[in-house]
C-alpha positions as CSV (number, residue, x, y, z in Angstrom):
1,X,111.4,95.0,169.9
2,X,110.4,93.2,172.8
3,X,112.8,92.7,176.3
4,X,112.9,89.2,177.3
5,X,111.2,88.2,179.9
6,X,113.1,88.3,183.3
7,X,114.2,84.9,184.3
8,X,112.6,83.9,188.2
9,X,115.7,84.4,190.6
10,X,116.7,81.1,192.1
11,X,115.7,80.7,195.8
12,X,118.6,80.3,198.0
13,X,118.3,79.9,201.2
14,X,121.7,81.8,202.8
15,X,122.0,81.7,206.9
16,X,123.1,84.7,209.1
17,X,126.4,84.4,210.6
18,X,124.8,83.3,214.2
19,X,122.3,80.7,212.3
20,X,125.6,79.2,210.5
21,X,127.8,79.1,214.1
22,X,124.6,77.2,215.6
23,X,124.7,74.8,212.5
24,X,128.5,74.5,212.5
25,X,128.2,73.5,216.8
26,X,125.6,70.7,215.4
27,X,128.1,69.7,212.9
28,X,131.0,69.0,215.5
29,X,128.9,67.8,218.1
30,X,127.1,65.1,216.0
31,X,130.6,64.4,214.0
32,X,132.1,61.7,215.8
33,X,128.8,59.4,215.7
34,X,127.6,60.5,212.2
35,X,130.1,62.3,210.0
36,X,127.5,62.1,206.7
37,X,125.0,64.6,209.2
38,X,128.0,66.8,210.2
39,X,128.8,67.0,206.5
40,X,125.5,68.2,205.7
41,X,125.3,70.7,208.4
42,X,128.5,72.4,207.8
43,X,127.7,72.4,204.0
44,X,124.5,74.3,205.1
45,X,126.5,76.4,206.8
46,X,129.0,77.6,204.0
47,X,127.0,77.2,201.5
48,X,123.2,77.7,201.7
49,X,120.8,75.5,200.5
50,X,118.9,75.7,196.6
51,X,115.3,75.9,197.5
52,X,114.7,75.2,193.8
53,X,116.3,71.6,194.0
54,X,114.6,70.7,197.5
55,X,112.0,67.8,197.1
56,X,109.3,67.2,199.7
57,X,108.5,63.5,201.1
58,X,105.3,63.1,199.1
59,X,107.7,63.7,196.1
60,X,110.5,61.1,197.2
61,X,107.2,58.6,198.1
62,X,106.3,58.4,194.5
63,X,110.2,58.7,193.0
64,X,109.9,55.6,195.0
65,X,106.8,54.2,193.6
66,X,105.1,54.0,196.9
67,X,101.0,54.9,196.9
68,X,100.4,58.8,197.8
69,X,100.1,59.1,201.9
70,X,96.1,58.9,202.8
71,X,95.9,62.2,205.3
72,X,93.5,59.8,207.4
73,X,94.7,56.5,207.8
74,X,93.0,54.0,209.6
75,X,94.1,53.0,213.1
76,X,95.7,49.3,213.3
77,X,96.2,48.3,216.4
């Protein structure tokens, strides 16, 4: 008999208690003129963040059916 294979661990991001005081000062100070950010910061804070369920841009470009960025566009002025 064979063990199963180990499953990958899941990458989690997890901030150290100064890194989440610094995010939680972003969260109030950005809170009165854009709750959804300071929602999102103090969420980061508490919780972490899944590095498995991130996307890039390039990613959320074609989700969005837009043409893959061209690294040297030309200049158009």
């Amino acid at each position: 008999m064979h063990p199963e294979p180990a499953e990958e661990p899941m990458a989690h991001l997890v901030f150290d208690p100064d890194e989440q005081q610094q995010l939680r000062d972003a969260a109030r100070s950005e809170f009165p003129s854009n709750p959804a950010l300071a929602y999102v910061l103090e969420s980061l804070a508490s919780e972490g963040i899944d590095l498995d369920s991130c996307r890039d841009w390039e990613d959320l470009r074609l989700e969005a059916g837009l043409p893959p960025r061209v690294e040297e566009a030309p200049n158009v002025a």
